[in-house]
N, C-alpha and C positions, 0 to 999 in steps of 0.2 A: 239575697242568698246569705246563708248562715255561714260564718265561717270555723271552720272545722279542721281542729289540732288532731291530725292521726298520733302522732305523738303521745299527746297525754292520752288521747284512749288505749291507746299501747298498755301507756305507763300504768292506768287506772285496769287494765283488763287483767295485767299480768301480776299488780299487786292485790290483786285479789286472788289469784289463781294459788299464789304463793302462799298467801296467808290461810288459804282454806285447809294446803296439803300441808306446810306443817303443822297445823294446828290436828289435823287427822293421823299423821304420823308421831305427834307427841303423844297425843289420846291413844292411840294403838297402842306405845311403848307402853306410856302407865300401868295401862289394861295388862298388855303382859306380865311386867313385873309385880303388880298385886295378884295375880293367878298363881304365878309362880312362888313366892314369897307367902301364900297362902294354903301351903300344901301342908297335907298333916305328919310329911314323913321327917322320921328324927333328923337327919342332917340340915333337912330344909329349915326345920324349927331351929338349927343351931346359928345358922343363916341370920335366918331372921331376928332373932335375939343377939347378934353382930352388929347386925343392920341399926338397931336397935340403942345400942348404947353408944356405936359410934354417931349416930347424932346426937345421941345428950354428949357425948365429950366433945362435940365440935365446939373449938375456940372463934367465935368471930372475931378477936382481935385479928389474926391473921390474915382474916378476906377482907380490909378497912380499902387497902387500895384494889381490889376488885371493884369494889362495891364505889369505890371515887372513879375506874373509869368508865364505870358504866354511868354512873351520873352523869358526866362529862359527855360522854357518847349520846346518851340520851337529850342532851343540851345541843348537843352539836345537831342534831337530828330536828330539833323541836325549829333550831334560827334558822335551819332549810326550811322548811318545811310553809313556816311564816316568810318568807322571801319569796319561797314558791310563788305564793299567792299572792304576796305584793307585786315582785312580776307579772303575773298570769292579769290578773287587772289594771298593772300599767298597758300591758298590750292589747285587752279589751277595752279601754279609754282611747289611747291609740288610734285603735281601730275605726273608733264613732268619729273622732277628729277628722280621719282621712276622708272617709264616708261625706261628713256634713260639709266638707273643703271643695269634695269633688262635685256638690251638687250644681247645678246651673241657677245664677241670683235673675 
């Protein structure tokens, strides 16, 4: 008999589930805001020519430590992630161990 982590199928069914709707809720926003931001009427145009120059004056000097904790964050994430799996195969090794111990010689 197979042995079977409900656990990680949890974990694997609801990281998926998550990554679908934000990824559908991000695309919807965009979508909005290009519809909007795409309109021909004079205020919207003043808008969007705001929009506009406020990212060419964006300084990145000032998002250096965003931009470090998300690296960081992003690291931290990556040594789970490889741990995961070195777990998840320590206890699939494990398991054959117990398996071939319990057989009758």
């Amino acid at each position: 008999m197979r042995d079977i982590d409900f656990f990680n199928f949890f974990r694997y069914a609801l990281g998926w589930v998550v990554t679908i709707y934000a990824t559908v809720i991000t695309v919807q926003s965009l979508w909005g805001w290009y519809v909007w931001l795409a309109g021909g009427d004079r205020y919207i145009s003043l808008v969007r020519q705001y929009v506009i120059v406020s990212g060419l004056r964006l300084r990145f000097k000032t998002f250096w430590g965003d931009v470090l904790i998300c690296i960081l964050l992003t690291a931290a994430f990556l040594i789970m992630w490889h741990a995961h799996h070195v777990i998840d195969d320590l206890g699939v090794r494990l398991a054959d161990v117990r398996r071939i111990a319990a057989q009758p010689r």
